[in-house]
C-alpha positions as CSV (number, residue, x, y, z in Angstrom):
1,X,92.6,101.3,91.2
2,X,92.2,99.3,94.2
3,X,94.4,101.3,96.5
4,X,95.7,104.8,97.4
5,X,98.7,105.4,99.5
6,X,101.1,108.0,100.6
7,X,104.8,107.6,102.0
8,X,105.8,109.3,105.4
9,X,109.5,109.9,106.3
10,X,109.1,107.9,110.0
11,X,110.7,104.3,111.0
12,X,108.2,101.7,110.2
13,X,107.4,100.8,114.4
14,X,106.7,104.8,114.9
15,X,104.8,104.8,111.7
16,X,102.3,102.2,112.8
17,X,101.8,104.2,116.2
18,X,101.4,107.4,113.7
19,X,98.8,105.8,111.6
20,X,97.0,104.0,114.4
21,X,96.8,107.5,115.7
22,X,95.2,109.0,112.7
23,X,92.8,106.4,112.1
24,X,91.5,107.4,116.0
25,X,91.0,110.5,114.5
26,X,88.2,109.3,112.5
27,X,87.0,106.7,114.6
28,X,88.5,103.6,113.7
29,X,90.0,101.1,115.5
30,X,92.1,98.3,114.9
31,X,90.3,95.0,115.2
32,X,93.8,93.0,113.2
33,X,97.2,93.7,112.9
34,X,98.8,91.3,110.5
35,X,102.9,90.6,111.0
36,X,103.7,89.7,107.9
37,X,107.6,90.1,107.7
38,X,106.8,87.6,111.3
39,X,104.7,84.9,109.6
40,X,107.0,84.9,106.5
41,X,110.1,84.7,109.2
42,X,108.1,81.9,111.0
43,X,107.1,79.6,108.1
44,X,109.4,80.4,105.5
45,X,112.4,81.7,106.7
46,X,112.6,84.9,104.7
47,X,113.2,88.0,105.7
48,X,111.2,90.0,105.0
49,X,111.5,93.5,106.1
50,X,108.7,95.3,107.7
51,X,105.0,94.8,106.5
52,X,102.0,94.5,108.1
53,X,98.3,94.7,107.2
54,X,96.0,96.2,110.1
55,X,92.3,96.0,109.7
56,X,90.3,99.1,110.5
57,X,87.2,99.2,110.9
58,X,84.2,101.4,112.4
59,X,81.3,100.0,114.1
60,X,78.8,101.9,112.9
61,X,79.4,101.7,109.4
62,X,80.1,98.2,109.7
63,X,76.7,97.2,111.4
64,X,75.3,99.4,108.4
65,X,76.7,96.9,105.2
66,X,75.9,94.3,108.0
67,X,72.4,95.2,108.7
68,X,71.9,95.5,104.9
69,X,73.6,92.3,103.4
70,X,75.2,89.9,106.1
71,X,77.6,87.8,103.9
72,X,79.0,91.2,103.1
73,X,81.4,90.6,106.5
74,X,83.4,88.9,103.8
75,X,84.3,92.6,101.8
76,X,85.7,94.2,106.0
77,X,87.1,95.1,107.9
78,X,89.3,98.2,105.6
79,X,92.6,97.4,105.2
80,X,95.8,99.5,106.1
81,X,98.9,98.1,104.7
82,X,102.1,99.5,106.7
83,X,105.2,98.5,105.2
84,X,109.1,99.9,104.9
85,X,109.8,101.6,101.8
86,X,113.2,102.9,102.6
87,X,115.8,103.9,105.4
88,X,113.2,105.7,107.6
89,X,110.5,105.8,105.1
90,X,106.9,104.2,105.4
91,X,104.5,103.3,102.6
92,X,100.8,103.4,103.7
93,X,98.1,102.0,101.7
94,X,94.6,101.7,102.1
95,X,92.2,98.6,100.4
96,X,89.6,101.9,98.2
97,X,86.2,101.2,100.2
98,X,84.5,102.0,96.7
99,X,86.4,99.5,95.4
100,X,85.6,96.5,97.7
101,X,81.8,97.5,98.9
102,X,81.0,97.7,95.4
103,X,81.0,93.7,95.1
104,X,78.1,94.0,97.3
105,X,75.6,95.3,95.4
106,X,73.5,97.5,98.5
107,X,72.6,100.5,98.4
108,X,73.8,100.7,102.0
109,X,77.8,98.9,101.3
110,X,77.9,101.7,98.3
111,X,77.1,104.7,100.7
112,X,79.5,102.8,103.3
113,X,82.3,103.0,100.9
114,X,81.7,106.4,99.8
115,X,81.7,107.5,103.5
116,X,84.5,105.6,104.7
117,X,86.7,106.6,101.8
118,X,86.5,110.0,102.4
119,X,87.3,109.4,105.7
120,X,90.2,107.5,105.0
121,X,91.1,109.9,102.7
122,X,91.2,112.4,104.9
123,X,93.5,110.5,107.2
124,X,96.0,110.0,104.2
125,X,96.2,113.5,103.7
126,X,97.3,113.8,107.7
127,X,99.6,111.7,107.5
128,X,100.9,113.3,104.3
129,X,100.9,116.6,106.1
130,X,104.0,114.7,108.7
């Protein structure tokens, strides 16, 4: 499977705050944040309902699949899909790092995605503990 997620019972503006939060935890920042319900709004007209895709990422680990195949920029940063799943309820996925840095090929992108998944893994279970 490409994906893992886990739904929290918060409103989808304090659930991007929660999981923003939680990725801090382990290190990651947010270098996007993706409106799509806004762009779909903007150029089609549709609502949409809550949904956006941030892109987390950690230097270090990043500058490691870097280092070790450049075009591999195309495969980051890991993405966090926030989106409303219900009155008050959040669905929270996250792109499987095994999944993606396996198109590389490296050594280094397959220990990247091992590392970061447990990572991120770790972060859905916090957020499953709300």
């Amino acid at each position: 499977m490409y994906a893992f997620d886990v739904t929290i019972n918060q409103p989808m503006d304090q659930a991007v705050d929660t999981v923003i939060a939680a990725l801090a935890d382990e290190k990651y920042g947010i270098v996007s944040d993706v409106n799509v319900s806004g762009i779909f709004k903007k150029k089609l007209d549709v609502d949409y309902g809550g949904y956006r895709i941030l892109g987390a990422c950690k230097a270090p680990l990043a500058k490691k699949v870097l280092d070790a195949d450049p075009n591999a920029g195309a495969l980051l940063p890991c993405n966090v899909v926030v989106r409303e799943s219900g009155e008050n309820r959040t669905t929270v996925a996250f792109l499987d790092p095994v999944f993606i840095m396996s198109h590389s090929g490296t050594d280094a992108a397959t220990e990247v995605g091992a590392t970061a998944k447990e990572e991120l893994l770790r972060v859905k279970d916090a957020l499953a503990s709300l």
